[in-house]
C-alpha positions as CSV (number, residue, x, y, z in Angstrom):
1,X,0.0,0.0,0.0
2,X,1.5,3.7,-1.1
3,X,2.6,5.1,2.2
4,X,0.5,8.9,1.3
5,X,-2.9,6.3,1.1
6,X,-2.1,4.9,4.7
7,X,-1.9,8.2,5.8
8,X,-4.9,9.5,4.6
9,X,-6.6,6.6,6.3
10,X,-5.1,7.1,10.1
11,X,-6.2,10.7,9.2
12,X,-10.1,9.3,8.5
13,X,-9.9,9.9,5.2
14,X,-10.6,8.4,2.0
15,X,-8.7,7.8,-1.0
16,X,-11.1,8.1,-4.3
17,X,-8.7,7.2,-7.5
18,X,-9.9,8.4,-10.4
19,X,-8.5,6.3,-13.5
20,X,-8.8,8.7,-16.3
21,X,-5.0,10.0,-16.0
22,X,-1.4,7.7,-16.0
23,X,-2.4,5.6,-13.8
24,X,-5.5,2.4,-14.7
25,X,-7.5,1.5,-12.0
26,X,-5.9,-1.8,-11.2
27,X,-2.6,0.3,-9.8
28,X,-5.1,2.8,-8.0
29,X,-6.6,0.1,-6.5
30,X,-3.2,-2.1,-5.7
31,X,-1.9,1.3,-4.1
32,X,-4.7,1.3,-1.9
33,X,-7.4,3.6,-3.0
34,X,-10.9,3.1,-0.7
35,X,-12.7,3.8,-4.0
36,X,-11.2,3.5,-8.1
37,X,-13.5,5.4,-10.0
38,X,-13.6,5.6,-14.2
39,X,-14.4,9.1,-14.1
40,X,-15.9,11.8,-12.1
41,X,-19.0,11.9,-14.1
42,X,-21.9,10.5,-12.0
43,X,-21.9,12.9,-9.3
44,X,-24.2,10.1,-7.0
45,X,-21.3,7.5,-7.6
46,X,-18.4,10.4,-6.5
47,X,-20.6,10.9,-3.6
48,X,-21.3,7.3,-2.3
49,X,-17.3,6.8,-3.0
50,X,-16.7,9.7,-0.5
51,X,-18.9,8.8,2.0
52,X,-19.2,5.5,2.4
C-alpha cells in the first residue's frame, strides 16, 4: 500500500482514484485507493465513493 494512502486513512480519510490520467484502475486500486472510479461523471457514484 503507497505510504501517502495509509496516511490518509489514520487521518479518517478516503482515498477516491480516479483512473482517467497515468495511472489504470488496477494500480489505484493495488496502491490502496478506498474507491477506483472511471471518471468523475456520476456525481451520485463520486458521492457514495466519498462517504461510504
Amino acid at each position: 500500500m503507497d505510504p501517502f494512502i495509509t496516511g490518509l486513512g489514520s487521518a479518517g480519510a478516503r482515498a477516491v482514484g480516479v483512473a482517467t490520467g497515468s495511472y489504470p484502475a488496477a494500480e489505484l486500486t493495488t496502491a490502496g485507493a478506498h474507491a477506483v472510479l472511471p471518471d468523475l461523471a456520476d456525481s451520485a457514484l463520486v458521492l457514495a465513493a466519498l462517504l461510504s
